[in-house]
N, C-alpha and C positions, 0 to 999 in steps of 0.2 A: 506487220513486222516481217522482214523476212530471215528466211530461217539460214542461216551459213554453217558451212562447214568449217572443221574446225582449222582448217591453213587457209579460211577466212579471216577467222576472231581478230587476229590481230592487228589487222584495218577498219574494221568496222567499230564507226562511231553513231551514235541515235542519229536523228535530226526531226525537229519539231515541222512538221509540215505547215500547220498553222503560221508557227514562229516564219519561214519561211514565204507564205503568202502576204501575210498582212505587211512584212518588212519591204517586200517585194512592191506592195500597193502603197506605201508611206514613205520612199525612198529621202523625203527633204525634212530634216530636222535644223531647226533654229531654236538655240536659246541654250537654256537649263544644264549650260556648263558644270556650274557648281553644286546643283543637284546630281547632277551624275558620278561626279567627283566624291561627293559624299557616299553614296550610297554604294556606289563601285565598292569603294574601298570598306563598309561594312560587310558587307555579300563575303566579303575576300577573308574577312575576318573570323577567325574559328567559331566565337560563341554568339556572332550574328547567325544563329539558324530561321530565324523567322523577322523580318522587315516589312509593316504593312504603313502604304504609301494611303494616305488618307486626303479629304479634300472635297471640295464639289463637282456634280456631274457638268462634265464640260472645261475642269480644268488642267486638263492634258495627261491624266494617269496612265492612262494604257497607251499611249504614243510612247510616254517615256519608257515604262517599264519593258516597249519591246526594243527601243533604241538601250537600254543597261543588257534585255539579256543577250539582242544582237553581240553588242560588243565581248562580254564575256565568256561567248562559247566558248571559247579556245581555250578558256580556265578548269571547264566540267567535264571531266575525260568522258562521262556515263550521259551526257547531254544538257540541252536545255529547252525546257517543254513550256509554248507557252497553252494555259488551259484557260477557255471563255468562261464564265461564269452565268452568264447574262440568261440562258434559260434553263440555269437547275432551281429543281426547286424543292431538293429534300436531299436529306445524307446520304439517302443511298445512289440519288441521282450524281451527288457533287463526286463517291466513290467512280461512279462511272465514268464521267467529264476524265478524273484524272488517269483512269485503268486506260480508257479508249485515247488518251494523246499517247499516252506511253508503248501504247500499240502492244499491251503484251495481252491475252487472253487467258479466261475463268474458268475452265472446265474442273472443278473442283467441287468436295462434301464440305471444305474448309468454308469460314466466314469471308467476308471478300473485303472486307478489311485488313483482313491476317493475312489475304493473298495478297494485297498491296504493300502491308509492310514487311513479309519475309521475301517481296521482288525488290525491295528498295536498299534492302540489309546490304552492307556492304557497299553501297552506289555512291558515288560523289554526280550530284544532279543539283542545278534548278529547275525550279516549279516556278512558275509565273503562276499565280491564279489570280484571277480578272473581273471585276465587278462582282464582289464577294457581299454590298452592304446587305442584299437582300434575302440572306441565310444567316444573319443577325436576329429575325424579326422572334421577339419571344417564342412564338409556338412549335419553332423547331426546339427548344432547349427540355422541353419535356419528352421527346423523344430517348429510345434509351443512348440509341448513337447520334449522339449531335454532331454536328459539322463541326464545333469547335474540337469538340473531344477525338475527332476523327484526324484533325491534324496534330493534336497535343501526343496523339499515341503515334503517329508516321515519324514525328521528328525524335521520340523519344527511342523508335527500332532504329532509324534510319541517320546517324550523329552526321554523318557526311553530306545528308541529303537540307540544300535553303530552300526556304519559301520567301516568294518575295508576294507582295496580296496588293494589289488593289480596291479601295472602300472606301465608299462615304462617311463611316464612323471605325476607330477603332474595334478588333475585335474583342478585347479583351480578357487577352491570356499574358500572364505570366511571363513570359518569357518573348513576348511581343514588344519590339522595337518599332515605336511610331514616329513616322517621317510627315508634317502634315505640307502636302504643296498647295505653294496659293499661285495667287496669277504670276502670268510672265511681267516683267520689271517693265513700266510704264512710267512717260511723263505727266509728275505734279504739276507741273507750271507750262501753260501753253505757251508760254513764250520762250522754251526749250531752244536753246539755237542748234542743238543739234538732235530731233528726238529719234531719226534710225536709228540710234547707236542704243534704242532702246529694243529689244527683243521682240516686246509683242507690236512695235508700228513699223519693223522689219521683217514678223510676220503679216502683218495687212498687206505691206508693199509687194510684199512675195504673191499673197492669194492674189490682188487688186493684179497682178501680173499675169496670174494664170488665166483670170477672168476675160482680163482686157488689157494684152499684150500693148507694148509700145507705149502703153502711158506716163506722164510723166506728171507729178505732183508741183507744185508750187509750192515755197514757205508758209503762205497763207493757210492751203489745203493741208501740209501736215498737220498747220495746228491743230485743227479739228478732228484729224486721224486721231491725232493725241488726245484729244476730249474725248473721243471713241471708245480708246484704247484704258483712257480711265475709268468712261463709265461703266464698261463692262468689268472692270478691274482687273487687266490683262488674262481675262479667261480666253483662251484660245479658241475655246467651238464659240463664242460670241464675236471674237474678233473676224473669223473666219466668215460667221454669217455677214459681218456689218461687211466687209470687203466683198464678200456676193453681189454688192448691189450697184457698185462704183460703173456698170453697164447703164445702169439706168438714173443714175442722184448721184449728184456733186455729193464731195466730202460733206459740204453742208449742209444739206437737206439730211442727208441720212441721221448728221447729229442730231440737226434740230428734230427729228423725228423719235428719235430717242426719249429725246427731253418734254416732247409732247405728249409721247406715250410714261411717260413715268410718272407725269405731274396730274393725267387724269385718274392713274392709279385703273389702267384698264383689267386689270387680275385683281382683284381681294389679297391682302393682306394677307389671309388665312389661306389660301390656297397652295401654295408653297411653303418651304423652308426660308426663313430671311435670306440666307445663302444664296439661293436660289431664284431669290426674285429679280434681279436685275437681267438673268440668261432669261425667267419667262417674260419679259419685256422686249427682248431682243427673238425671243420666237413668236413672240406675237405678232410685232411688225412685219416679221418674216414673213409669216402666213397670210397678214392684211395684203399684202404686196402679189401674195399667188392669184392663177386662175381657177374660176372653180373648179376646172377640168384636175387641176395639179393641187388642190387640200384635196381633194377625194382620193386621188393617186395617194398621197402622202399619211393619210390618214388608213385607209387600206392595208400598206406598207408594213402599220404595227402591226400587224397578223403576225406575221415573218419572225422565226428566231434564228439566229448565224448568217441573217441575209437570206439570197435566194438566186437562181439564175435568171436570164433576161424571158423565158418560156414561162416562168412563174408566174416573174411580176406582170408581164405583159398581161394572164390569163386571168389572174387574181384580181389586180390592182388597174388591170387596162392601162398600163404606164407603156406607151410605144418608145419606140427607139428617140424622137424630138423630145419629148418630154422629158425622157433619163436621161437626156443631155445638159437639159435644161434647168433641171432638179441638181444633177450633180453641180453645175457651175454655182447655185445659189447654195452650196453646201449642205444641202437640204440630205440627201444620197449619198452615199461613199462607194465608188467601185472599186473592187477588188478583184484581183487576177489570179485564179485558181491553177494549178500547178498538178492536177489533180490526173485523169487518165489520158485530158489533153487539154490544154490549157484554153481559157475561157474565163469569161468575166461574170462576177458576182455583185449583189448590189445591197447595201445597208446603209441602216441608218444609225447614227447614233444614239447609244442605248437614253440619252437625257430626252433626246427630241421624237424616241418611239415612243418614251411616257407620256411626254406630252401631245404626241398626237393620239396614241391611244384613247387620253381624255377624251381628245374631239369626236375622236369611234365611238365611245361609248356613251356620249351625247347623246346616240341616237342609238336606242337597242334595237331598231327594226334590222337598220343599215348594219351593226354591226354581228348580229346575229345571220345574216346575208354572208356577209363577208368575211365570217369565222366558219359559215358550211361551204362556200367556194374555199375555203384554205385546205377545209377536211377530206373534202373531194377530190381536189386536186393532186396531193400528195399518198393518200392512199390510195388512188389511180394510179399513181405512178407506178408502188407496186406491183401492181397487179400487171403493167406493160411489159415491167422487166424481168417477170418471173419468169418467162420461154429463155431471158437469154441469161439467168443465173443456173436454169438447170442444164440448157444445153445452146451457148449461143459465147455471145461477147460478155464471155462475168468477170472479166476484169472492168469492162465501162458500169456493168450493172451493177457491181459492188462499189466501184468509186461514187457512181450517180446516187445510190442511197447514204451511203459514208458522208455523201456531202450536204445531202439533207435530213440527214438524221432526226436535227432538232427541232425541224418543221414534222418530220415524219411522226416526232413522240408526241405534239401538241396537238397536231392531225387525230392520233389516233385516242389520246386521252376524251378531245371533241366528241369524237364516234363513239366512245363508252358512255359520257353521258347522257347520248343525246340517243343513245338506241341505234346506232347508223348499221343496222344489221347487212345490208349490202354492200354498202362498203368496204366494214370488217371484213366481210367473207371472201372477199377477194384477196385483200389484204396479209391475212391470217398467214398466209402459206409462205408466199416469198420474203416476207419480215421474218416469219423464224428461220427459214431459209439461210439468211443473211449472218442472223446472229450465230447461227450456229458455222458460217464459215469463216468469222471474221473470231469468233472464241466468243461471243459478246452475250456467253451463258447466263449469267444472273440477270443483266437487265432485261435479255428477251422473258425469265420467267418473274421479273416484275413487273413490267408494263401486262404480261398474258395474265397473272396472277389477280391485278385491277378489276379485268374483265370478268373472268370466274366468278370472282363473288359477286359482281354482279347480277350478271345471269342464273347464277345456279339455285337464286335465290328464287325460280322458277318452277325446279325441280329437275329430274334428270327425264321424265316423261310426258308428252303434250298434258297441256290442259283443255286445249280447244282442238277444233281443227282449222283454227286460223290461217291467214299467210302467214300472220304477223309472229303465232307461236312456232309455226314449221322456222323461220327465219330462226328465233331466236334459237333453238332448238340444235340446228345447224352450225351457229356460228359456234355457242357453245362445245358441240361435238368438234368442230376445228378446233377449238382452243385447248383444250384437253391432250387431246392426241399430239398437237404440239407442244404440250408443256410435258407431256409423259415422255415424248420424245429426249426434250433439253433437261430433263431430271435423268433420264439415261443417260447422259453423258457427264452429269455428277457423280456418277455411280451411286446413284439412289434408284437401284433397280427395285425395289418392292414398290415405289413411291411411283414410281415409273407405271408397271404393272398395275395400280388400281387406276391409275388414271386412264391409262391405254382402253383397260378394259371399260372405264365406265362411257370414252369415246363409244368404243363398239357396240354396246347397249343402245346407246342411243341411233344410232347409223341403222341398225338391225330396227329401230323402231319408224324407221323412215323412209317413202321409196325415190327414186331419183337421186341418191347420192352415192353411185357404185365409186365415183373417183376417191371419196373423202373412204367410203368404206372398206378401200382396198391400202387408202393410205394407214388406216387404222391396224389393218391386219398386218399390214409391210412391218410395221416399226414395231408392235406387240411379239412376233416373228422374232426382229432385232437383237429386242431384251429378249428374251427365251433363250437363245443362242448364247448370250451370252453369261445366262444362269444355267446352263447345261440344261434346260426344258427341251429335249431336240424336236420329241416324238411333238410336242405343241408347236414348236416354231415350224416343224416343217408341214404342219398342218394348216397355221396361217398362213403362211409365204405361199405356199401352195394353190390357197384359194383365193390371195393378192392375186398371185399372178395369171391364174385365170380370168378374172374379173379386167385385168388391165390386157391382155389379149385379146380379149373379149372387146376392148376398146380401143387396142391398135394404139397403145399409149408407148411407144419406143421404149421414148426414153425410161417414162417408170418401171417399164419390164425392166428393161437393163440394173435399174435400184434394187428393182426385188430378186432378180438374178445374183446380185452381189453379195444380199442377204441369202441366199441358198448357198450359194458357193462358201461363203465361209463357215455357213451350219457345215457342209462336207467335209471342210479341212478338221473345221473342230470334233467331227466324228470320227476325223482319217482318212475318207475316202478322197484322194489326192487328184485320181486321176476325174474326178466327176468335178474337184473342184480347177483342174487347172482347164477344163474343157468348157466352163462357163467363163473364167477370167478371161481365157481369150477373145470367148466371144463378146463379153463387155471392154474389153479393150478394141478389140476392131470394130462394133458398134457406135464406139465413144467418140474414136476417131470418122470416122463415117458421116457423124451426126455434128462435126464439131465440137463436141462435150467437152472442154478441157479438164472439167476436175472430175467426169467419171473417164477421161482415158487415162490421168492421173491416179487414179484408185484403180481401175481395173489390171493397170501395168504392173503395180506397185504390188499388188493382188498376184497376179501371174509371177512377179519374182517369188513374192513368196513361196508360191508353191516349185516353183523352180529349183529355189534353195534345197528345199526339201527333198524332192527329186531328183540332186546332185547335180543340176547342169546349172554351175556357180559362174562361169564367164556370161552364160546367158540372164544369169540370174542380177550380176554384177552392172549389168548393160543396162538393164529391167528396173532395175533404182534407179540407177543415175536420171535417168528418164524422168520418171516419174517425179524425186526431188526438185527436178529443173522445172517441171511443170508446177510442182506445189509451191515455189520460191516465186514464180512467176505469179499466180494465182495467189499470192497470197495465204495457201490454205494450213496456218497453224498446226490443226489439228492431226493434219494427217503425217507434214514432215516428219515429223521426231518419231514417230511411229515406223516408216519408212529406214529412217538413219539406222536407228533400233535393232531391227529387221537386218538390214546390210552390212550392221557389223557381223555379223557370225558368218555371211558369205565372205568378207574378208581373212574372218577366222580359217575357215575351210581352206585358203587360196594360201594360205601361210601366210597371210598380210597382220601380224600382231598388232606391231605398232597401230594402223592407219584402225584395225578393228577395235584398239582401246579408245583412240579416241571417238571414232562414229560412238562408240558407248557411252561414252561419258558424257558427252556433249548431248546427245539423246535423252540423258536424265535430266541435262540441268533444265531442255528445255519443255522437257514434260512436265516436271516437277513447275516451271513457271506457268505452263499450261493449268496444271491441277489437274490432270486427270488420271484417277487411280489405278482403273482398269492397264492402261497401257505401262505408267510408273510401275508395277508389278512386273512386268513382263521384260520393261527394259534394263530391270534389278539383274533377273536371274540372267538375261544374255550377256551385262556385266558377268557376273559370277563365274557365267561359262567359261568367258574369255580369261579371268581370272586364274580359274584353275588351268588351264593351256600354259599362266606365266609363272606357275608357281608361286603365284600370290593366294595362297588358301586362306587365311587370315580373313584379309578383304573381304574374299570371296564367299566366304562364311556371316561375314554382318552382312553383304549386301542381301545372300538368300534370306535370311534369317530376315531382316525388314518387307522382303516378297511376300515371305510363307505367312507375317502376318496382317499387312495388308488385306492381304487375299481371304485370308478368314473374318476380318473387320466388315468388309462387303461381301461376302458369302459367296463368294468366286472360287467355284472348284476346282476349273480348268488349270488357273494360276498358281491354287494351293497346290495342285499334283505336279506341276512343273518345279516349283519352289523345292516340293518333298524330294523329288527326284534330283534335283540340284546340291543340296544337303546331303542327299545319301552321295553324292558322284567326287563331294569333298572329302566326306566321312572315310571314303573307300581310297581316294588320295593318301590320307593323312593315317593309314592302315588303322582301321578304327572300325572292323569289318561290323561290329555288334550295334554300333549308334547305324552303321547302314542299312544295317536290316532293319529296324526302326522304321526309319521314315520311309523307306522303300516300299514296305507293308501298308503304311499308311497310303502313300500314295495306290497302291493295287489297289485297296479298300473304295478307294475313290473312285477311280477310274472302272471299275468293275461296272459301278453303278451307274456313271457319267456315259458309257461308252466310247471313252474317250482311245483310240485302240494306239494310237501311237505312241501317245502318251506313255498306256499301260505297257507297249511293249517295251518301251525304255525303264518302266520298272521292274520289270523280271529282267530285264537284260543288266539291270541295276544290285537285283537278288543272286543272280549268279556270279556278280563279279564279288559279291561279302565272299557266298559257298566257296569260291576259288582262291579267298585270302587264306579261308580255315583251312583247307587242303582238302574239301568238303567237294572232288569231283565230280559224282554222282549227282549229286541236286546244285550242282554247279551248272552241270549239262543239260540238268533238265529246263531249271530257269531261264539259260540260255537260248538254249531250242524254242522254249516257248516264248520270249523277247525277239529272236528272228522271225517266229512263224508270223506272229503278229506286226512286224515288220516291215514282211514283204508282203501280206496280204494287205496292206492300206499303199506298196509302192515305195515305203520310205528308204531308198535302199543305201544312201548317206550310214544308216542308224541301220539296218543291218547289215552293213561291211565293216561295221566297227564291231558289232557283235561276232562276226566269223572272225574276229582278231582275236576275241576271245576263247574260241572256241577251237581253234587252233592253241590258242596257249596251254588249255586242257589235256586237250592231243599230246601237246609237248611234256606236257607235266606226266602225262602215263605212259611214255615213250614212244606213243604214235607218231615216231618223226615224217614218217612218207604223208602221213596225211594232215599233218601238222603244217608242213610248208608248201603242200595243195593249197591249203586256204590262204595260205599269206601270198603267192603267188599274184591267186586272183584278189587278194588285197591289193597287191602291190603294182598291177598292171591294170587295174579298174577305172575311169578316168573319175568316178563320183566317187571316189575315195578321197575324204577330207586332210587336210593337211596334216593334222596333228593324229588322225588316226594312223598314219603310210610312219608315222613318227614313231607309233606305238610297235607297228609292225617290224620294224626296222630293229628297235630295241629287244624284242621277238627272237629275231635271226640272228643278232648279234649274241647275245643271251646263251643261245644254244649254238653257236658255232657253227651259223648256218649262211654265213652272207655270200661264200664261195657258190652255193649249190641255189641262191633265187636266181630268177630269170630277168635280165636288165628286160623294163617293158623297153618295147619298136611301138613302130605305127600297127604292124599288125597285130601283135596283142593287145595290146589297146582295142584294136576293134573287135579282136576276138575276146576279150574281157566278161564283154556284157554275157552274150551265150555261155559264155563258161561259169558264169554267176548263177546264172537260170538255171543250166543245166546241175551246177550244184544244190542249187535251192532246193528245184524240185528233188532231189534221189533224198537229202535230209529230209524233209517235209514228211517222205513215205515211211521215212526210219522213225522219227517222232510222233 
């Protein structure tokens, strides 16, 4: 999904990429007039919220359903998705199928349920969901979250939002409208004098054309098209295969081969559904008619879930270029044209005819036990090729190339959990969580890792042997850990985080030859600590990451662990140590090609930019970075970015442009789910709030910050929060509720070392003291909110304090030294917009606008020194 800005919004509509490929790959629809006619016009209908198109495999349901929801885009302002069904195979999988078409991301402590239905609240959307019969089967309904109940609660949040469902059987809710399709309209009577005018023998004429151009039927030969066409009972993937063959068999032969095959009764009775029996007659022949080079191909093929590209199948299945040409003319195949990072063709089978060739696979379990560990090999290799270019290379091909084999990549690795594929995994491990975590795709990477866990740890956490076998296991498990403590940090389940991390690093410490996985342990344990105010620990881990990865010449990961230093800095204050690491991961990033660490490293340096007053450069320093994150893809960090940029707007006098960067910041953190940030981008709301005289607002939004923040035991965000609160309180002359939370926040901050923070709360304490006319411990909280300050550089936030401090002055008649400091307020170039506002209202106040100094270019430049020079002579007075 890409993230837009808000004088985006107003053009931007979804689009279903899938809906877009497969339409793209199906461009000729014949027939089903009056089915579409019907169904349109339910879909359109208010209390059609769920429509399921029922029927047999092979009788055109998902052709249709994407030719209804093609046409109806233009009706769903909020989109139209279509979602496969064909390789989920649990509730929590079918949540996923629909979170990942919709393209929004999970970073969330919420259920991922409640995050699909409070993203859909509000939305006018269809849902296509596609080949649903096999999340019917009893043994999901003992589950607590069934697939049914999973859709009965979506449509019950979401009154705007249809489901239109494809199935073999009804689902059986309530409020389910069943539409059952049968075959396309065929001629009864072979002596039909006109049978084209029938659907399904003007779909034959049509395949019979793509096959074998220029051909021309006789009367004769349609009749038997028409015998064809009825004994399949105008089922389309039958008619389509009988028309495969008109290269090689008169119409007649093919019938009478039908009718040869039916009357020996070559399938059991019991082996299908009666439904079902006349298509497995028509794949029968089918297959009688291959070479054995192409039932091996074709049979292989079942591996595959969503298809596959032509490097796959070639590798897997040994299906050359001749033969998927040959496959697809006999219908056997279906290619598809991906639309993806650059367009390319995909190859699948229909899901009726992967069943049944899977049968044929599993004839033989030697063969397909072969052919299920080349599938597992295959795709978990892939992994592990495109990991150099997801951390630092081409991650927009490496994200699309796994995005598009996702569903091979889950059955891939489900393989590898049963079957022990310790090497595998371990390759694997890394770039998959990789993945999930830049694509937001948090809960499935810790349900697929989750699988694995308990598997393994049913081991122990410490060797039993000194095996290979136990070192392997031992190892993956330690990856897996640290990756899931990882993606539990970005749920804000930082305890949860924390024992996992650590029981990685136990194990690592208990192993020799794994400094890379060891350092990666320490990196992210480091991560959370920083972000639980632990600094004295994080910067102890980080510390001996990044030796270890020096020690290995590992660039890129320095730069990762760098990142994590640099922000432990900011978050202790030291600005200037952290803005001399962001550059250096920014011109690193750049250097190396990295787009999403020059992305973060940039985005990183505005930050601290911001902070450090230099807002045009800070301003430039987003823009950047956003345009990289929009590019990349990367969810998670946009809105964090936006977040961040409004308050340099704020500072530039940009209100307007800063409410909205805000607000658009939460809506799509909030779709994000991730708490950590949703706290932060509350109180910079807030900020801007109180600048509009919106205190009200700006008061529930802190007030949902402050408890956030205490929910996840986030100090950093409670003291920001507290500090927010008291900066309303002090607005709304309420100087005794400021001293409050003001307090509370020092109390914190005291302990956190968090110094900027703190000095914003004594610079908070002295604005209460200077409501009460309380000059004396006005001045002193004051002084000690600048000294704190300027000694972490934040000098934004202490020129807003010298405005205070001058008001002091003026309050006890100091006027000479009163409008000293608003001076150098008023000619300082990192003086924020609303602060020069405060100043201004200062001088006017006291009758002073005649005697300020208009800033030139030269004071301006003499600004800085003359801030210095003030700092330091107060610093010695204090």
């Amino acid at each position: 999904m890409k993230i837009y800005l808000p004088s985006e919004l107003q053009c931007y509509t979804p689009v279903s990429t899938t809906l877009d490929e497969q339409y793209i790959s199906n461009p000729i629809f014949i027939g089903r007039d009056q089915e579409i006619a019907t169904l349109s016009r339910d879909l359109l209908v208010q209390t059609a919220q769920l429509i399921t198109i029922t029927g047999a495999g092979g009788i055109g349901k998902t052709r249709l359903v994407l030719e209804i929801a093609f046409r109806l885009r233009d009706h769903f302002p909020d989109g139209v998705f279509f979602v496969p069904l064909a390789s989920v195979d649990s509730p929590e999988s079918l949540l996923n199928a629909i979170t990942n078409e919709l393209r929004f991301s999970l970073h969330s402590r919420l259920d991922l349920k409640t995050r699909l239905n409070t993203y859909l609240k509000g939305k006018n959307i269809l849902l296509v969901l596609d080949n649903y019969e096999h999340l019917l089967d009893g043994a999901y309904q003992e589950q607590p979250r069934d697939c049914r109940t999973i859709l009965i609660e979506l449509l019950a949040a979401s009154p705007g939002t249809k489901l239109l469902v494809t199935s073999r059987e009804p689902l059986g809710m309530p409020i389910e409208r069943i539409y059952e399709l049968k075959g396309m309209p065929y001629p009864n009577d072979e002596m039909e004098l006109n049978p084209e005018s029938f659907s399904s023998v003007e779909l034959f004429l049509s395949e019979a054309e793509r096959v074998k151009p220029g051909t021309i039927f006789s009367p004769a030969e349609k009749r038997y098209i028409a015998r064809m066409c009825k004994f399949v009972e105008g089922m389309p993937l039958g008619v389509k295969l009988a028309a495969s063959w008109v290269r090689t068999l008169t119409c007649k032969e093919i019938s009478q081969e039908f009718e040869e095959l039916a009357n020996v009764q070559a399938v059991p009775s019991m082996a299908v559904p009666e439904r079902h029996r006349n298509m497995r007659y028509v794949f029968e022949q089918s297959w009688r008619r291959l070479t054995d080079e192409e039932q091996s191909i074709i049979k292989r093929c079942a591996v595959f879930r969503g298809g596959a590209g032509k490097k796959a199948i070639d590798s897997i299945a040994g299906a050359n270029l001749p033969i998927l040409s040959s496959l697809i003319e006999k219908s056997l195949i279906h290619r598809t044209i991906s639309e993806g990072y650059d367009q390319h063709s995909r190859y699948d089978v229909h899901e009726l005819l992967r069943q049944f060739s899977e049968e044929k696979l599993m004839a033989r379990p030697e063969e397909a036990n072969w052919v299920r560990l080349q599938h597992c090999q295959y795709f978990l290799n892939l992994l592990s090729e495109l990991d150099a270019s997801l951390t630092a290379g081409n991650q927009i091909h490496a994200i699309s190339e796994i995005e598009e084999d996702i569903d091979n990549i889950r059955v891939a690795w489900l393989w590898a959990v049963k079957n022990d594929l310790y090497t595998e995994m371990s390759s694997a491990v890394g770039p998959l969580a990789h993945f999930f975590d830049i694509r937001g795709l948090i809960y499935e990477g810790c349900e697929l890792f989750e699988i694995a866990i308990k598997k393994f740890m049913a081991g122990g956490l410490s060797p039993k042997s000194d095996s290979v076998v136990e070192k392997e296991r031992l190892t993956v498990l330690g990856m897996l850990l640290l990756r899931q403590g990882f993606l539990f940090s970005r749920l804000s389940r930082y305890n949860k985080a924390v024992e996992l991390l650590e029981q990685s690093l136990l194990i690592f410490r208990s192993l020799n030859n794994v400094d890379k996985e060891l350092a990666f342990a320490l990196n992210y344990l480091g991560h959370v600590e920083y972000f639980i105010g632990k600094y004295e620990a994080a910067d102890v881990h980080c510390n001996e990451a990044l030796a270890i990865r020096e020690k290995m010449d590992d660039k890129v990961r320095i730069g990762d662990t760098m990142i994590n230093i640099g922000f432990g800095a900011f978050m202790k204050g030291d600005f200037k140590k952290a803005e001399d690491i962001s550059k250096k991961i920014a011109s690193t990033a750049k250097e190396k090609n990295d787009r999403r660490g020059q992305a973060i490293g940039t985005g990183a340096l505005a930050y601290v930019n911001h902070a450090l007053g230099l807002y045009d450069i800070a301003q430039i320093q987003y823009e950047e970075s956003i345009s990289i994150c929009n590019e990349l893809g990367l969810q998670w960090f946009s809105p964090w970015f936006m977040t961040n940029f409004s308050l340099v707007e704020l500072a530039l006098g940009n209100e307007k442009k800063a409410m909205q960067l805000a607000t658009e910041s939460i809506a799509l953190i909030r779709e994000i789910g991730d708490q950590y940030r949703l706290i932060h981008a509350r109180v910079n709301l807030a900020t801007i709030l109180i600048e509009t005289g919106s205190l009200d607002e700006a008061n529930r939004s802190a007030i949902q910050a402050l408890e956030m923040s205490q929910d996840v035991s986030h100090c950093y965000g409670e003291a920001r929060a507290l500090n927010i609160l008291a900066a309303i309180a002090i607005a709304k002359k309420q100087p005794q509720i400021a001293f409050n939370y003001a307090l509370k926040s020092e109390r914190i901050n005291e302990v956190s070392g968090q110094r900027a923070v703190l000095g914003q709360a004594h610079g908070l304490l002295g604005k209460a003291f200077l409501q009460t006319r309380d000059l004396k411990k006005a001045l002193s909280f004051i002084g000690k909110g600048f000294k704190e300050s300027t000694y972490v550089n934040a000098i934004p936030q202490a020129l807003e304090m010298l405005t205070d401090w001058a008001a002091i002055y003026l309050m006890d008649g100091k006027e000479k030294d009163g409008l000293e400091f608003l001076n150098i307020v008023n000619a300082h170039a990192k003086t924020p917009f609303f602060v020069k506002a405060r100043a201004t209202g200062l001088l006017t106040q006291y009758h002073l606008m005649d005697a300020i100094q208009p800033p030139d270019a030269a004071s301006l430049h003499d600004s800085e020194q003359m801030f210095r020079d003030l700092a330091n002579r107060l610093l010695r007075l204090s």
